[in-house]
LOBA-204174 format. One line per field, with one value per residue (C-alpha): chain; residue in one letter; x, y, z. Coordinates in steps of 0.05 Angstrom, whole numbers, padded with zeros to 5 digits. Layout:
BEGIN
cadena: c(A, ...)
residuo: c(A, ...)
east: c(X, ...)
north: c(Y, ...)
up: c(Z, ...)
***
This chain:
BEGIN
cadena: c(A, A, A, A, A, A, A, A, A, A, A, A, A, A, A, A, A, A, A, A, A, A, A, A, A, A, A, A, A, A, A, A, A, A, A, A, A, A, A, A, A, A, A, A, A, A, A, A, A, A, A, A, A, A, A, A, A, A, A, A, A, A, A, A, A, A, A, A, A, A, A, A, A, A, A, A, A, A, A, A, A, A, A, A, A, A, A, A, A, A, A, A, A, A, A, A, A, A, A, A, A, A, A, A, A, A, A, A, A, A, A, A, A, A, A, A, A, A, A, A, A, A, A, A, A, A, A, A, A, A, A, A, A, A, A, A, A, A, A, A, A, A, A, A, A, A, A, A, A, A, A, A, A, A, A, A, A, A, A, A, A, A, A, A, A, A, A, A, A, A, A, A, A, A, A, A, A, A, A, A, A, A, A, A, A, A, A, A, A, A, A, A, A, A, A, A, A, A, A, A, A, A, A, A, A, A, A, A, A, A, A, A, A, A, A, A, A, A, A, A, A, A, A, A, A, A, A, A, A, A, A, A, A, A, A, A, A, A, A, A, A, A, A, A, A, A, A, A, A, A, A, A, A, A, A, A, A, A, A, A, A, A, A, A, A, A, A, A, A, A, A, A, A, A, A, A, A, A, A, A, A, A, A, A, A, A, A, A, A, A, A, A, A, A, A, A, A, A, A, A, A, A, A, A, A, A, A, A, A, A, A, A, A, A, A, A, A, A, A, A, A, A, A, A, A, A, A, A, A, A, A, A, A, A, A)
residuo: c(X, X, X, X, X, X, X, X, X, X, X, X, X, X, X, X, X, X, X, X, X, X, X, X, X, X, X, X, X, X, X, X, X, X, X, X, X, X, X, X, X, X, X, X, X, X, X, X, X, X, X, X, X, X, X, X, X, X, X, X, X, X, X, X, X, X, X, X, X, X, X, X, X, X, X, X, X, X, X, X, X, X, X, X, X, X, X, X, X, X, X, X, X, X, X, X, X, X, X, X, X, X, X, X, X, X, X, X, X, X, X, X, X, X, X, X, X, X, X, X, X, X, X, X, X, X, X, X, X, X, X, X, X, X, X, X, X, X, X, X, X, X, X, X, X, X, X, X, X, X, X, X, X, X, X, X, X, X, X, X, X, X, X, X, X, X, X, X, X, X, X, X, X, X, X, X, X, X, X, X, X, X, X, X, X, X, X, X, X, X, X, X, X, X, X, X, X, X, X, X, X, X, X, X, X, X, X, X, X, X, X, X, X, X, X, X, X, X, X, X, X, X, X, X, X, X, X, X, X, X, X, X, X, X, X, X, X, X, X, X, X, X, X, X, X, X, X, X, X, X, X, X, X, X, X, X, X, X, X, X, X, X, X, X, X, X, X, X, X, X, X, X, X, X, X, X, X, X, X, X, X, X, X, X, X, X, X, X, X, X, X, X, X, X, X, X, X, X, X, X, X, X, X, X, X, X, X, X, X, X, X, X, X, X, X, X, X, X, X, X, X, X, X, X, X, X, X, X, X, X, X, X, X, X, X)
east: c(-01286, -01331, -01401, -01472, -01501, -01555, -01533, -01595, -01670, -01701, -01693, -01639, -01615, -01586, -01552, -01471, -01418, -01363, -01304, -01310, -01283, -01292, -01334, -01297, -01311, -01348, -01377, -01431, -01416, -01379, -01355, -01371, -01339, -01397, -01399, -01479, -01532, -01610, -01650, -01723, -01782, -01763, -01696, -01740, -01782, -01722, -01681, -01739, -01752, -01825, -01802, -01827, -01755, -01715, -01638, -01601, -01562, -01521, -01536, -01515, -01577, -01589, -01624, -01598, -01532, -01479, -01410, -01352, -01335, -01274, -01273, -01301, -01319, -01317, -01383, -01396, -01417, -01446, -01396, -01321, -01278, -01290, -01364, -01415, -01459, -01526, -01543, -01610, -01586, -01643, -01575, -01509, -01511, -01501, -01422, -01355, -01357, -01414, -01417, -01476, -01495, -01495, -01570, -01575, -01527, -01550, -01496, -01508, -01529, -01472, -01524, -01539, -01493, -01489, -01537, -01586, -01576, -01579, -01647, -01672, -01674, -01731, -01772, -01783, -01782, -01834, -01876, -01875, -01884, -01953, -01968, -01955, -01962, -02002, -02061, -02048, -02066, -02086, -02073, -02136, -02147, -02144, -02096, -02089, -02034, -02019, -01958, -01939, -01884, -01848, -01798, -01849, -01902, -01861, -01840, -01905, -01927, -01874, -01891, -01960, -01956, -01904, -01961, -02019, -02054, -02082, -02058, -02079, -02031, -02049, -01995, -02003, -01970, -01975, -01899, -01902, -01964, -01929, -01869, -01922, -01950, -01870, -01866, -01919, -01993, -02052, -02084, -02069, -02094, -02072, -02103, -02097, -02041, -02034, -02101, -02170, -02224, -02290, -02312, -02246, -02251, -02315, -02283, -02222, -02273, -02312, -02239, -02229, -02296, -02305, -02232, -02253, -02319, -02364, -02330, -02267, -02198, -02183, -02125, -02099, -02028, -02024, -01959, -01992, -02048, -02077, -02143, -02131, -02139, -02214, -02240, -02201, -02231, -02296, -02276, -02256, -02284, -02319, -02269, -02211, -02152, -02129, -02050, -02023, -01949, -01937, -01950, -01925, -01975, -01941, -01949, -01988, -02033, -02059, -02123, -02170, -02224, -02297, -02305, -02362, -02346, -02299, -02368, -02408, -02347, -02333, -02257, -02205, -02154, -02080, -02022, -01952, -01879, -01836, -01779, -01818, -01839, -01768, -01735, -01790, -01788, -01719, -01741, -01797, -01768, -01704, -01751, -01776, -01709, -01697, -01762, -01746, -01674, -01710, -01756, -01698, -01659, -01719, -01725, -01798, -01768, -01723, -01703, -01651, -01648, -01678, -01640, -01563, -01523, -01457, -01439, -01407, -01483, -01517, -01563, -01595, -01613, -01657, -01682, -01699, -01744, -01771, -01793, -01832, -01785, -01763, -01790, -01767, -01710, -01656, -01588, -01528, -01466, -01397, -01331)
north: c(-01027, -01036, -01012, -01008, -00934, -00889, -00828, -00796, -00817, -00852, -00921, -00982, -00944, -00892, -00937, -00937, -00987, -00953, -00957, -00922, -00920, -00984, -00973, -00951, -00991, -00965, -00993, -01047, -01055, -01111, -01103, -01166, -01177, -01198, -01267, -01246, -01201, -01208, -01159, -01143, -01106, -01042, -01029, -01018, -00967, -00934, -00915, -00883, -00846, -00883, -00929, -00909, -00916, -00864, -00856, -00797, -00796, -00837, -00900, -00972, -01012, -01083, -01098, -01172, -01190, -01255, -01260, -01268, -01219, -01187, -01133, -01125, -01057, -01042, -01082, -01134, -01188, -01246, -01241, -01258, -01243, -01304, -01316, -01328, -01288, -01251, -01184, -01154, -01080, -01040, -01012, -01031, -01101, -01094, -01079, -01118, -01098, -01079, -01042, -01072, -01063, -01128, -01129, -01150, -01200, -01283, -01337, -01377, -01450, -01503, -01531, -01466, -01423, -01349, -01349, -01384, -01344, -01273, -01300, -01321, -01268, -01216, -01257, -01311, -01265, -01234, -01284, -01325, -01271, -01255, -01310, -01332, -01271, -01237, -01287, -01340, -01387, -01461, -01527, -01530, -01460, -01430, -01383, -01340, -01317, -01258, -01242, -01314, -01333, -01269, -01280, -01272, -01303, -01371, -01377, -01368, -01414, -01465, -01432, -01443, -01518, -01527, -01503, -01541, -01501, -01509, -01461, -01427, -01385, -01331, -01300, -01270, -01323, -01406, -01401, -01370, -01409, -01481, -01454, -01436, -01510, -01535, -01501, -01541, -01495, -01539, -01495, -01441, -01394, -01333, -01263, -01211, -01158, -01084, -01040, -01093, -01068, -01071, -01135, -01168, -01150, -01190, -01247, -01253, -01255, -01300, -01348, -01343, -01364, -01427, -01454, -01448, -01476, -01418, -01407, -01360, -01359, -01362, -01321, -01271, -01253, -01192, -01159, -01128, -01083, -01037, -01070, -01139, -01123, -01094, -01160, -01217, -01169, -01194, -01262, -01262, -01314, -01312, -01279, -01282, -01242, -01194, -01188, -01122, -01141, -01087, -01051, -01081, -01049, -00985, -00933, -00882, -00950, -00958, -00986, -00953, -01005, -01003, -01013, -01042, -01102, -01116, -01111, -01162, -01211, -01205, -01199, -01162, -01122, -01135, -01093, -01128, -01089, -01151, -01103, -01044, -01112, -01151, -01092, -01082, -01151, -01189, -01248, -01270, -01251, -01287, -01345, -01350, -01343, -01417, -01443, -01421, -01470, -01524, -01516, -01510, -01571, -01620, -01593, -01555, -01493, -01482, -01413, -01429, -01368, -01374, -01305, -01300, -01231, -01203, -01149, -01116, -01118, -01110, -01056, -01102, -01152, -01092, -01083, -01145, -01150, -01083, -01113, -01160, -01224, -01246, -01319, -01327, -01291, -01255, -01253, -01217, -01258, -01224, -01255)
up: c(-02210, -02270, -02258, -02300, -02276, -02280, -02305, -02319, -02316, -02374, -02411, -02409, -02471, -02422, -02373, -02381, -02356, -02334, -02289, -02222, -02162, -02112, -02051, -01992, -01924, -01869, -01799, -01794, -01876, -01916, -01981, -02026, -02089, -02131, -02178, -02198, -02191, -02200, -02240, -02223, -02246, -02192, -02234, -02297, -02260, -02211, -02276, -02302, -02234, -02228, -02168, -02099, -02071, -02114, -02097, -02134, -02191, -02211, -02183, -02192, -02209, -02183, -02114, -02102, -02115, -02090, -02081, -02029, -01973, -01990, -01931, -01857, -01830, -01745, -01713, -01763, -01724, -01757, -01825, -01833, -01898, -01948, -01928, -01987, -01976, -02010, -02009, -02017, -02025, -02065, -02114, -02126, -02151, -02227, -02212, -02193, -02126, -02069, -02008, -01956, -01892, -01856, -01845, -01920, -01920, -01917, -01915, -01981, -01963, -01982, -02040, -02064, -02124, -02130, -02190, -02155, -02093, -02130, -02154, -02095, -02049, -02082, -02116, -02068, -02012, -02036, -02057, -02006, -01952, -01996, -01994, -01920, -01881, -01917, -01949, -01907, -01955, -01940, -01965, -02025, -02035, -02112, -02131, -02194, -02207, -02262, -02302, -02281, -02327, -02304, -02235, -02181, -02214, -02223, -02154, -02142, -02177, -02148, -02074, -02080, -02097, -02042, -01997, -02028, -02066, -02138, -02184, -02248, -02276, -02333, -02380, -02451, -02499, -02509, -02494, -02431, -02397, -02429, -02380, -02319, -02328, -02336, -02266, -02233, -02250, -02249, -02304, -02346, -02400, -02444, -02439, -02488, -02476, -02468, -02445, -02449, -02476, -02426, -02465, -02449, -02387, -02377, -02412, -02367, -02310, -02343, -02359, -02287, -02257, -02309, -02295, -02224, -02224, -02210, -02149, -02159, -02141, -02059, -02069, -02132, -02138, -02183, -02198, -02260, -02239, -02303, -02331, -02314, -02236, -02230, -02270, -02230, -02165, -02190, -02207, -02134, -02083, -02017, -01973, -02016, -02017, -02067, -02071, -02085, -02111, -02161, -02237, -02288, -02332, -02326, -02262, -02305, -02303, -02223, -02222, -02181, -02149, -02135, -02069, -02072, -02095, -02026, -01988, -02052, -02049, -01967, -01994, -01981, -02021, -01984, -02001, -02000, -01989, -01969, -01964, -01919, -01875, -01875, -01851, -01792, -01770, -01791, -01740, -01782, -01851, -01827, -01810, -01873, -01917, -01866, -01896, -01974, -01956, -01941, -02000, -02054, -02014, -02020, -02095, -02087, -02114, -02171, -02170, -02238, -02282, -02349, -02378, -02366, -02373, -02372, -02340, -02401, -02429, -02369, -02400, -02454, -02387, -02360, -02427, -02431, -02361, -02390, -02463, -02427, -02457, -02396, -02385, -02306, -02279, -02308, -02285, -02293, -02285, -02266, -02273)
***
């Protein structure tokens, strides 16, 4: 099978696609033969070895992926060759065929293609277990959201509408916050990219608190992290809660709080590993993948990739994620 791998740590640039052997079947596994696969933030990090998941070399990248069963190993229960199905795998997706276990797999809803399921699965997920689970917002509450024309931050953007929220969305160019308000944001506005300087700091806080009348976002969703995350902590509200989704500001970036301003603001700072939680309780995440159905069915979320991919330059689509161009999800398409 053709195959986009890791040989070695370091940038898309690396990344080959080559022709290896296909996966060989084993018990309580499928083997899918793949019509897309999803690329996320995590795959620009894991081929650089700065993901906190790290699988040896070589590895396949891609950790969502959609296609057709094609194999059943001993004790697959729920699956039957020719199923639709949707994998979310970690590795392995960006290639013609995938070996899962069947605790990854989702049947793919009749109204549902494999694009849109391969860019379902992560970035919805996610979001809508931060948002759920883990903020339990309400109907009225404010949310921020940063890095919001990126995957996660537009689905949630769409998630937090669906649950009733009004949303202000914060990205670094006109073009990408005229896409957050095409998605459904109530308000939006640009910061200034790379490292902010300690008086743009103070006016991102200040951004925050005037398009939020004084009182601060309920709820931040902040896949970013560097210097944009200690002044939307301040912009906070009155028991809000901080979202810890991820770094797209670069690990060597991690901002380090002051605590302090937890006990001024009452607030809390929540971390969020969908995939650490989904795997503890399946139930509820399986309860929540029903719930993201519905939404898409009734037309509340649009999980339609904006970036499309071949296989054959499957690199460039992680370079693409990692040149911060991507304007929703990107998607690599295998035929």
């Amino acid at each position: 099978m053709k195959a986009l791998q890791c040989i070695e740590l370091g940038g898309p640039d690396k990344l080959q696609v080559k022709d290896i052997a296909d996966p060989v079947i084993a018990a309580e596994h499928v083997i899918i033969d793949l019509k897309a696969a999803s690329i996320n933030f995590p795959d620009v990090l894991m081929i650089q070895g700065l993901y906190q998941f790290q699988p040896p070399l070589p590895f396949i990248p891609g950790g969502e992926a959609a296609g057709i069963i094609t194999e059943i190993g001993e004790n697959v229960l729920d699956f039957k060759v020719g199923d639709k199905v949707f994998a979310a795998s970690m590795t392995g997706g960006v290639a013609e065929k995938l070996l899962a276990h069947q605790s990854m797999l989702r049947a793919i809803p009749d109204d549902m293609d494999y694009e849109i399921a391969a860019a379902l699965s992560v970035t919805y997920g996610t979001s809508l277990y931060a948002l759920k689970q883990r903020a339990k917002i309400q109907p009225g509450e404010t949310l921020l959201v940063l890095g919001a024309s990126g995957g996660v931050g537009l689905a949630t953007i769409q998630l937090g509408k669906a649950m009733g929220a009004k949303v202000i969305a914060a990205a670094s160019t006109q073009e990408k916050i005229d896409i957050c308000l095409a998605n459904g944001a109530d308000e939006a506005f640009i910061y200034p990219s790379g490292n902010l300087s300690r008086e743009e700091q103070k006016e991102l806080s200040n951004k925050v608190k005037e398009l939020t009348g004084g009182l601060g976002p309920n709820v931040v969703y902040d896949p970013v992290g560097g210097s944009y995350a200690e002044p939307c902590l301040r912009s906070i509200a009155w028991e809000g809660r901080y979202l810890v989704i991820g770094f797209a500001a670069g690990a060597d970036q991690i901002p380090k709080m002051p605590l302090n301003l937890t006990l001024l603001k009452g607030c809390q700072i929540v971390g969020v590993f969908w995939g650490a939680w989904a795997g503890m309780f399946p139930d509820e995440n399986k309860a929540n993948f029903n719930e993201l159905f519905e939404l898409y069915s009734s037309g509340k979320i649009d999980p339609t990739p904006s970036d499309r991919f071949s296989l054959d330059d499957s690199a460039d689509a992680i370079a693409h994620l990692a040149n911060r161009k991507a304007k929703g999800k990107v998607i690599v398409t295998i035929d």
